[in-house]
Each structure stands twice: as structure tokens, then as C-alpha cells.
C-alpha positions, 0 to 999 in steps of 0.5 A: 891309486887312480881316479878311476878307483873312486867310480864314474860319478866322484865329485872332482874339483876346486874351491875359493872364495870371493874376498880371497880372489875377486879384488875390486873391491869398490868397483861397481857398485859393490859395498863394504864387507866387515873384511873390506874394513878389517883388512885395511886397519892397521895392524890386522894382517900380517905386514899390513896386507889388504885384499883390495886388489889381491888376484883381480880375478874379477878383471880376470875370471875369465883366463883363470877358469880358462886355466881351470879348463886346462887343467882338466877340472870338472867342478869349480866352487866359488862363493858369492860376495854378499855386499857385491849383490846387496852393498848394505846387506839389504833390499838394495839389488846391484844389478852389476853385481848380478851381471859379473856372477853371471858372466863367471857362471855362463863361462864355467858352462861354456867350457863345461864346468860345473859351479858349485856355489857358496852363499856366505864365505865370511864377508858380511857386508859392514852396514849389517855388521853396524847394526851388530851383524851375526850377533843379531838375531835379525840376520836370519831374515836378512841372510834369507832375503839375500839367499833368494836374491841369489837363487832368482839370479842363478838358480835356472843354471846352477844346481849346487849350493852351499848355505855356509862355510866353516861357522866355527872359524868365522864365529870363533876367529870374528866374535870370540878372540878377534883375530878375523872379521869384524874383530869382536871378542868374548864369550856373549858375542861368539855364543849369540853369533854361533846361534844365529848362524846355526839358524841362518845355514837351516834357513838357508836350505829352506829358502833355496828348497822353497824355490826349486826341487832340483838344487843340491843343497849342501853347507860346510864344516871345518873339522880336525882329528882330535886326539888327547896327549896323554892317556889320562881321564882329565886330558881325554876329557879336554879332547872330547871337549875339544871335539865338541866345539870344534867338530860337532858346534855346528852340524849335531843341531843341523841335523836335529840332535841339537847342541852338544851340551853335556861334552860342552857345558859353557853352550848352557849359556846360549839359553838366553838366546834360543828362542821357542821354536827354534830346536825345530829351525835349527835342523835342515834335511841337507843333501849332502855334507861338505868337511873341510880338513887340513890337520889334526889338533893334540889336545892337553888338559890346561886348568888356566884356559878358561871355559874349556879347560883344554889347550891345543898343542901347536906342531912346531912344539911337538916337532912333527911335520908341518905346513907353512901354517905350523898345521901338522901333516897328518893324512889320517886325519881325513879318514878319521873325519870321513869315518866320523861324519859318516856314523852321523845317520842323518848325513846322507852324502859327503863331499870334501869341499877343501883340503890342501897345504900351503908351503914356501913356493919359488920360481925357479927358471919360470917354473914351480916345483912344489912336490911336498904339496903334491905327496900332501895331496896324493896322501889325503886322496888316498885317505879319501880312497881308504875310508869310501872303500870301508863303506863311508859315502864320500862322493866328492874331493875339492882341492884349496885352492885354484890360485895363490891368494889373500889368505886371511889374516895371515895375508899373501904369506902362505900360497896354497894355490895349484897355480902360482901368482905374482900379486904384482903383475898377476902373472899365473903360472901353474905349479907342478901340483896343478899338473900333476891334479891335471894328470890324475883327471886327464880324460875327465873331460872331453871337448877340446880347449876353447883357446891355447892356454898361452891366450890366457896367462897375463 
């Protein structure tokens, strides 16, 4: 397998995202967001950790897309912090905020690399979540306003945008068992907050269409293989309804087919918050598809899971192989996804805008060798490979992610980064994987480095 197996015009790059890396988090004028104030409740992360400072790659954005450079990657996805831009979420611009995404975006340019933009990654800012955040039917308008914020500032240099990323984790996770950002439990806020952002990731494809016809307009969906335990008529069910929560909540009313009620009957109750007009609302013609796998999940009836009666079964207790986040390493799951997403007929591109692992890395004499990651990430290329020579139109492949960093509630722990960082000194050293990413794209750039990488390491 080679790069060239995948044609000329093939999407290669990275993804993160703006609280995992940036830091900074009350400097400049930026506001609070509802992770700025999960993280520092104790008890929220694992041992305590904050992303207040994590990477500061706002102080050192420039040496890690110089790194990016380096390493021979072409396209760089990146989101925006909403509360940097807008500190209360709303009406007020920080002009400072602006200045900072312009100083990333216009380096990314000089050094040929291609931004690949995400509006919302999670961090909401505190002072919308005060007046009850994704919960409030409000957000659309104000998630509109801040998506034209974005597009006046950086629209004229960047043509590709992504509305959301993965609705299902940060509605799940924040508003129905708390374990994420703002903390929120129960079955009347997650169906509420699952709504509004369905809305909210349409709306946004219209706003930024509204403002230019040359933007490529995409949003993104985790998604995991889903298969039964058991041959059995109740656990097979429990796997279609599974499915239905985790892989099609979100994309199936996108793309006009509306919620997927008769597999997921507990949606009924979303009634009370669908408005007239907004079958036709939720739906937006994207231009492409971002899926964003890790794993597969085995599901099992369980009559004692409410809601859904289906229970996942965690890798460790079925003793497969596993990343250090207990997901199982299974490569197919990626086809399987690939192959799902295309029999959509209204998907007309797909581009993976994550995929990668996270293992117990170590610095051995000032290097990095971490080949499970390597052989993780050949493997699911290689899937890639598989499902676009059976004709799926998969046109892009993002590794997560550039850098270790704060990896939500699970803190610093799990390191996915092609690129190793003590998150006491900021010291980067590039792992053997971001080599060996670094090989596979040789050529795909052209222009001689700016500066000797050396310049950049801190």
C-alpha cells in the first residue's frame, strides 16, 4: 500500500481541536466555555487535570504547524474557540480572538497547508450554557450568528469548513449521563439538546452557503461498527437499536430521511420539542461527510438498560486487543462504516476526519517508538484502500491527532499524538508513527522547509 494507491486528489491530513491544544484559556480577552469550568470542578477529570494551559499551542502555533510542515502534511483540521471569538457566546466580537485564528490560518498558507476548519468542537461558551445552552431552542440563531462571525473573518482564505463535530458524544456525554461538558443528566435534556443541534449543524451549512458558493461545506459524525453477541432475535434488535442511536441520530434527518423512530422508539418523545417546519430545517445539502471511527462496539440485549434495553460489551471483557482507552482494535470497523455511509444516496463524498489510537508511549534515549500505533494506522488505511477500490467515494483520511493533548475526561493519560509532549516543559519530539505518516506522504509536498525543524522544537 502506497499513497499513490488512493489518486492524486486524496485528502491527507490531521485533526484537533481548539480546548485539547490552544491553553490560554483566559488570556486575551477570551471567555469561559462549559469545559473551561467542567474541567476545573473537582472530580470531573481523571486526577484532577485541567486544559488551562495543556499544549499552549496558542503561544506555539506556529513551531507545531512548522512540525506539521515537516512531516509532510498537506491539510490541517483545526476548530475554532467559540468563546475566544464571542467570550459571552453572543453580539460581542474579540477582536484579539480574530487576530490569533488569523495568525494560524495565514502561517498554515505560507507553508502551503490547507485549513480545514471546525466551528463547534464541544466548547460552548459558559454564559450560553447559563441560559441552558444546547437545550435552548435559542442556540440555533446564536450558533447562526457565530458561524457568520467565523465566515466574515476567514472565509476569503479558507474554503473548507466543518458545522459540527460528533453531536452524539457531546450530547450523550454532556446532557444525558454527565460525564462531559456541562455535566447535564437525563432523558428531557439529551432528546432537547440532540434536536437543537441537528438543527444547528443544517443551519450552519446555510449560513456559510449564504456567504459564499465556493466553500466546502461538511459536519462530522462519530461512528462505530456495531454487531450483536449473539445470534439471537432480542440481541440483534438491541444491535439495530444501537445503530440507530450511535450511527444514524444524526446524519439520517441531515440528509432528509428525518430520525430514525421505528429502530429507536424513545426519539417519539422529541415530539414535544420538533417544531412546524422543522422536518425541512433539519435537512442540508453538505458537500461531503466527515466519519470519525475508532473501534467497533458488540452489543447484548440487557433487559435492566433503560430506554434501550441493549448493553455494549467493553473489550477488556471480551479479551480482544485494545487501545489504552479499553476500545478494541479492529481495522474492519472502518470499512464496514465506509461501506454504510456510502449506500446513503444522498452522501456525495466522504472524508474520514478522524481515526487513530492511543497506547502507553515512553521516551527511550529521546525517542519515541510506538509501532502498535504505526501497524493501527497502516491497518485502517488499508481499510480505507479496501472500501474506495469497492467503489465507496472516500476522498480524505485525517489522522487524530498532531499532538498528545488534554484528552477530555480522561485528562493527559491517554496520548494519541503523532508527536510526543511533556506538558511540563512543552517539549515536542516526534514519535516514530509521525515518521513513518511522514514517509508515506513524502513527495506530497514540494516547496523546501522555511526553517530547520530544530528552530521550532521548545
Amino acid at each position: 500500500m502506497i499513497r499513490e494507491d488512493f489518486g492524486t486528489n486524496f485528502k491527507w491530513g490531521v485533526s484537533t481541536a481548539a480546548y485539547q491544544i490552544e491553553g490560554a484559556h483566559n488570556i486575551d480577552g477570551k471567555g469561559k466555555s462549559i469545559w473551561d469550568e467542567f474541567a476545573n470542578t473537582k472530580g470531573k477529570i481523571f486526577k484532577n487535570q485541567n486544559a488551562n494551559a495543556s499544549c499552549n499551542f496558542y503561544e506555539h502555533y506556529s513551531s507545531d504547524i512548522a512540525l506539521l510542515y515537516e512531516l509532510n502534511i498537506p491539510n490541517f483540521r483545526f476548530s475554532l474557540s467559540w468563546s475566544r471569538i464571542m467570550p459571552t457566546g453572543r453580539k460581542v466580537v474579540n477582536e484579539r480572538g480574530i487576530d490569533f485564528y488569523n495568525r494560524v490560518i495565514d502561517f498554515c498558507l505560507e507553508l502551503g497547508i490547507e485549513p480545514w476548519i471546525t466551528l463547534y468542537h464541544w466548547d460552548l461558551p459558559l454564559d450560553l450554557e447559563k441560559k441552558g445552552g444546547w437545550t435552548n431552542r435559542d442556540i440555533v440563531d446564536w450558533f447562526g450568528d457565530y458561524t457568520s462571525v467565523c465566515i466574515k473573518a476567514f472565509g476569503d482564505r479558507v474554503k473548507n469548513w466543518m458545522v459540527i463535530n460528533e453531536p452524539m458524544v457531546f450530547t450523550g456525554a454532556g446532557y444525558f449521563l454527565g460525564v462531559h461538558a456541562p455535566g447535564k443528566k437525563g432523558l428531557t435534556r439529551f432528546l432537547s439538546a440532540v434536536h437543537h443541534a441537528t438543527l444547528c449543524q443544517a443551519e450552519g451549512g446555510r449560513v456559510i452557503r449564504s456567504l459564499g458558493s465556493n466553500f466546502n461545506i461538511g459536519t462530522t459524525f462519530s461512528c462505530s461498527h456495531i454487531e450483536p453477541l449473539h445470534s439471537t432475535e432480542k440481541d440483534h434488535q438491541a444491535a439495530a437499536k444501537a445503530d440507530a442511536l450511535l450511527n444514524r441520530m444524526f446524519v439520517e434527518p441531515l440528509i432528509g430521511l428525518g430520525y430514525p423512530v421505528n429502530d429507536l422508539k424513545i426519539l417519539q418523545r422529541m415530539e414535544t420539542y420538533i417544531k412546524s417546519g422543522d422536518e425541512q430545517k433539519l435537512s442540508f445539502d453538505m458537500d461531503f461527510i466527515g466519519i470519525q471511527n475508532y473501534t467497533r462496539e458488540i452489543v447484548t440485549h440487557s433487559y435492566f438498560m433503560p430506554f434501550l434495553k441493549a448493553k455494549i460489551i467493553k473489550a477488556d471483557k471480551r479479551k480482544v486487543e485494545r487501545t489504552l482507552m479499553n476500545w478494541e482494535i479492529y481495522p474492519e470497523s472502518i470499512y464496514h462504516i465506509l461501506k454504510k455511509f456510502n449506500d446513503y444516496k444522498n452522501i456525495p463524498q466522504i472524508i474520514v476526519t478522524e481515526n487513530g489510537a492511543a497506547f502507553e508511549d515512553h521516551i527511550t534515549d529521546g525517542k519515541v517508538h510506538d509501532e502498535k500505533r504505526i501497524k493501527y494506522l497502516q491497518d485502517h488505511i488499508s481499510q480505507v484502500l479496501r472500501a474506495k477500490k469497492e467503489g465507496v467515494n472516500v476522498n480524505g483520511y485525517f489522522v487524530w491527532t498532531l499532538i498528545d493533548n488534554f484528552e477530555w475526561a480522561e485528562g493527559f493519560y491517554p496520548r494519541f499524538g503523532l508527536i510526543y509532549v511533556n506538558f511540563s516543559t512543552n517539549q515536542r519530539i516526534i514519535k516514530s508513527s509521525g515518521y513513518w505518516y511522514r514517509q508515506f506522504l513524502q513527495n506530497i509536498n514540494s516547496k523546501p522547509l522555511v526553517q530547520k525543524s530544530s528552530e521550532y522544537l521548545i
